[in-house]
C-alpha positions as CSV (number, residue, x, y, z in Angstrom):
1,X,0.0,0.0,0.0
2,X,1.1,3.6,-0.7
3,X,1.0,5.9,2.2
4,X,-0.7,9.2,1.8
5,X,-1.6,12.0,4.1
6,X,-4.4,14.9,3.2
7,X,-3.7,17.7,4.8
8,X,-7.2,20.2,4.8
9,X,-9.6,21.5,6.8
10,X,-12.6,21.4,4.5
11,X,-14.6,18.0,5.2
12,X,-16.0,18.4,1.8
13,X,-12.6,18.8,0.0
14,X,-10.9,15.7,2.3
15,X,-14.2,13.3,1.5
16,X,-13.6,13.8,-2.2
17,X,-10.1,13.2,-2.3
18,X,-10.4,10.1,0.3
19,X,-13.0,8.7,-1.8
20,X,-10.1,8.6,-5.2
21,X,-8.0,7.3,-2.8
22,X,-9.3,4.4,-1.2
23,X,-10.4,3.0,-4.3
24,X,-6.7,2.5,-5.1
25,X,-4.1,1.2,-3.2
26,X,-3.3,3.8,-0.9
27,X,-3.6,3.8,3.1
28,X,-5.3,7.5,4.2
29,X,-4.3,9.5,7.0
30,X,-6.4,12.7,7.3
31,X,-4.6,15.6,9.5
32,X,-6.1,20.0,9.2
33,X,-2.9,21.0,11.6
34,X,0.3,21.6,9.7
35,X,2.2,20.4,13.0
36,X,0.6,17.4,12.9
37,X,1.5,16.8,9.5
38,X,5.2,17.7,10.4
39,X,5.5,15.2,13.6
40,X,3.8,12.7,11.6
41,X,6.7,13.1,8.8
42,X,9.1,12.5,11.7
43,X,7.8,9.0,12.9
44,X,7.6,7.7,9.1
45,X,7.6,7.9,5.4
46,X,4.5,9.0,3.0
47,X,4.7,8.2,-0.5
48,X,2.4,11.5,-1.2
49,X,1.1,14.5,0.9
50,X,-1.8,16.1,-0.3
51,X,-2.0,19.3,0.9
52,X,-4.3,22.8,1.2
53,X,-5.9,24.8,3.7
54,X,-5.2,24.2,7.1
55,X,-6.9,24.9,10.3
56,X,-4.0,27.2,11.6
57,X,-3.9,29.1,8.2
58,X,-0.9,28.4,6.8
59,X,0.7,29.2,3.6
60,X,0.1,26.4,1.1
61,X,3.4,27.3,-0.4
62,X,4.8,27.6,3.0
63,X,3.7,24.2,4.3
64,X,5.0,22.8,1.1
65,X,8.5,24.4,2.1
66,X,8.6,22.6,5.2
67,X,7.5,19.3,3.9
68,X,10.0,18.8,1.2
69,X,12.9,19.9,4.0
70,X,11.2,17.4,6.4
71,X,10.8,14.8,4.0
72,X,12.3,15.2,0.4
73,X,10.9,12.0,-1.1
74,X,7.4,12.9,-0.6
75,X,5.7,13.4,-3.9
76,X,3.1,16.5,-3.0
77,X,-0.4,17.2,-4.6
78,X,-0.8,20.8,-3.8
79,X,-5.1,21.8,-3.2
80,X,-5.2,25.1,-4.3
81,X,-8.0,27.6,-6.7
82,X,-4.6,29.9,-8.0
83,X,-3.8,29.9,-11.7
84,X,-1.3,27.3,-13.3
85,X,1.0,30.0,-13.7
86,X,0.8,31.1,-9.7
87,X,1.2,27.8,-8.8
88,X,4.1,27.3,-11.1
89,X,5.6,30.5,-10.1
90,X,5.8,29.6,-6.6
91,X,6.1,26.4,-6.3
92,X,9.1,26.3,-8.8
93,X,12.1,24.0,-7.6
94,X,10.1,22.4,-5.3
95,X,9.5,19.2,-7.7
96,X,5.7,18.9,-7.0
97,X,3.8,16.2,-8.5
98,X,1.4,18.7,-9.8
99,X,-2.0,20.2,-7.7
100,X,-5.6,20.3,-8.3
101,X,-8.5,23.1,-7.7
102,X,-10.4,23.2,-4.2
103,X,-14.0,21.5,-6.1
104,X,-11.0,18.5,-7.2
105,X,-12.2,17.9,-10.1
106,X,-11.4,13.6,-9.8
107,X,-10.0,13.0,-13.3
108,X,-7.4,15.7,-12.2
109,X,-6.2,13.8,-9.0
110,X,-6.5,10.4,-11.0
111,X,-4.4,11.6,-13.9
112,X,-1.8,12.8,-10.9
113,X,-2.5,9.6,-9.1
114,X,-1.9,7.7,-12.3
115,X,1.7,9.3,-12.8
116,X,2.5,8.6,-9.4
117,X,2.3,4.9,-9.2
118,X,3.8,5.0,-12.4
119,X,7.0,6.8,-10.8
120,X,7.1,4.0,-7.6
121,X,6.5,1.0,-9.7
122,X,9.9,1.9,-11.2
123,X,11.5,1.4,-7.9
């Protein structure tokens, strides 16, 4: 199994992408604190972090920062409504697997999902 983490604070948003991902092979941890998702990094590896709004209001970008230092390996899905270009812009360097809009639209997260388990059945 693949071990993912959604970081959000919308019910609505986390439902929807549980839902994609427990019909594949992925084992679902759902945090909405940023230091949760930090401390949970230190006690193991996630295949993917899936990450938006949280409940203490941080940066997307910023939590993405700290993720990648905490945990390089990580692939990230960033949730976010900003423009391909925004996201591009900021999120340069940081070699994200790619994001998806706040209604996550599914065939976006499966076509990102899809790429992914391409990438770790290499390994």
């Amino acid at each position: 199994r693949i071990l993912a983490f959604i970081l959000e604070k919308d019910e609505t948003v986390v439902a929807s992408i549980e839902n994609t991902l427990q019909s594949r092979p992925y084992s679902v941890t759902v945090l909405s604190k940023k230091e949760a998702a930090l401390n949970l990094l230190q006690e193991r590896v996630f295949q993917l972090a899936i990450v938006g709004n949280t409940e203490d209001s941080a940066s997307v970008f910023g939590i993405m920062r700290e993720i990648v230092a905490a945990s390089p390996m990580t692939s990230m899905i960033l949730v976010t409504d900003l423009s391909e270009e925004e996201v591009d812009e900021k999120a340069e360097g940081y070699g994200i697997l790619g994001h998806i809009g706040r209604a996550v639209p599914s065939g976006d997260l499966v076509q990102l999902l899809d790429s992914l388990e391409e990438i770790l059945g290499s390994f």
